[in-house]
PAGUVO-247426 format. One record per residue (C-alpha): x, y, z; residue number from 0. Coordinates in nm, 3 decimals, always signed. Each point is the difference from the previous one (the first is absolute). Layout:
! PAGUVO-247426
x	y	z	num
X	Y	Z	NUM
...
This chain:
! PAGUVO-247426
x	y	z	num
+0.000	+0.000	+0.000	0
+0.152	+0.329	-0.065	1
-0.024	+0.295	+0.216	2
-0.284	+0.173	-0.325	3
-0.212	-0.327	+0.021	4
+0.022	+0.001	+0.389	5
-0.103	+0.402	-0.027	6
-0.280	-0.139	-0.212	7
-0.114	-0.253	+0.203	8
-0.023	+0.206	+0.305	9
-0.227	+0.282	-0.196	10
-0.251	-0.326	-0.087	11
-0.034	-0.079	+0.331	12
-0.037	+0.359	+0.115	13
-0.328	+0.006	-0.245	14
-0.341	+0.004	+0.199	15
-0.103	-0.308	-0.277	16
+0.350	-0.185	+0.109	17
+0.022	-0.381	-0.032	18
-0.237	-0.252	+0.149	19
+0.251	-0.302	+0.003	20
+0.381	-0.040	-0.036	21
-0.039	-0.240	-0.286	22
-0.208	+0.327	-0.202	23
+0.344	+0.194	+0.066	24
+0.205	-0.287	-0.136	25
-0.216	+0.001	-0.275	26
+0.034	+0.376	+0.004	27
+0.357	-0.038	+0.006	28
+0.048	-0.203	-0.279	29
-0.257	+0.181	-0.262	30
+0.113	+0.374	+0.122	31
+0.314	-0.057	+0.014	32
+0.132	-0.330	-0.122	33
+0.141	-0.155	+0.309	34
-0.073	-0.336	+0.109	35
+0.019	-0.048	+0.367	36
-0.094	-0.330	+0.207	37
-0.342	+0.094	+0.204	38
+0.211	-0.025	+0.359	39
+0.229	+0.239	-0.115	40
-0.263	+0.212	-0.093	41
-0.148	-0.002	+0.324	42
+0.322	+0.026	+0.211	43
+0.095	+0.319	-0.224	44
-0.348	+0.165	+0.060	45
-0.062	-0.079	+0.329	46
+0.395	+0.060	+0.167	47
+0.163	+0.188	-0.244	48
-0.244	+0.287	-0.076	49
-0.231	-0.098	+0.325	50
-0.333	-0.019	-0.191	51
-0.267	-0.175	+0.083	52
-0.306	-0.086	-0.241	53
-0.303	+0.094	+0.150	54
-0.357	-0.141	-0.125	55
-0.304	+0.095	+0.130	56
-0.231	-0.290	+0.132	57
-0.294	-0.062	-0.177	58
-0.328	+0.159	+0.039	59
-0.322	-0.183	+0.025	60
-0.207	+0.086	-0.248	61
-0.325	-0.071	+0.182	62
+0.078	+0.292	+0.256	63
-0.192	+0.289	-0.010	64
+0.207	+0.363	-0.025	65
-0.237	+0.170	+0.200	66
+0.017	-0.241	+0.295	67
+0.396	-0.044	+0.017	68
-0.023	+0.421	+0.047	69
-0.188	+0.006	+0.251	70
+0.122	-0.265	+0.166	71
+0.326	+0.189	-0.024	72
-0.120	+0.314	+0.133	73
-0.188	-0.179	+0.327	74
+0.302	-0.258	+0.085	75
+0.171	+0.270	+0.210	76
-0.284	+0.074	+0.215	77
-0.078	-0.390	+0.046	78
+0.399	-0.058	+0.062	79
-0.011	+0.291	+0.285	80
-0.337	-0.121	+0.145	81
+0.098	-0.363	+0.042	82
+0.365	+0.153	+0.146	83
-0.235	+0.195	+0.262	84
């Protein structure tokens, strides 16, 4: 990896839309910029070397109603402080 693919790499990951697995980035790797890495080395030079971890939001049932979640939201403090009284 040279120090331009490295500076590359680390703008990627800086992007809100990132990566969702290390085995997209080796595939992103090897399209974008033509370098073939195994998928532990991937994830060692991620995750220690540049400290970056892939975050992916947990799923979202889609039976759940909007309107509820919000106001459950905006009640669970007082419930939290009542049941602490």
């Amino acid at each position: 990896m040279t120090p331009e693919n490295l500076e590359r790499l680390e703008k990627r990951l800086a992007n809100p839309q990132g990566f969702h697995s290390h085995g997209q980035i080796q595939g992103w790797l090897l399209s974008e910029l033509g370098v073939s890495m195994a998928y532990k080395t991937v994830y060692k030079l991620v995750r220690y070397q540049l400290g970056a971890k892939l975050k992916v939001p947990r799923p979202k049932s889609r039976e759940q109603d909007p309107l509820r979640r919000e106001q459950f939201k905006e009640k669970l403090p007082e419930a939290v402080k009542i049941l602490q009284e």
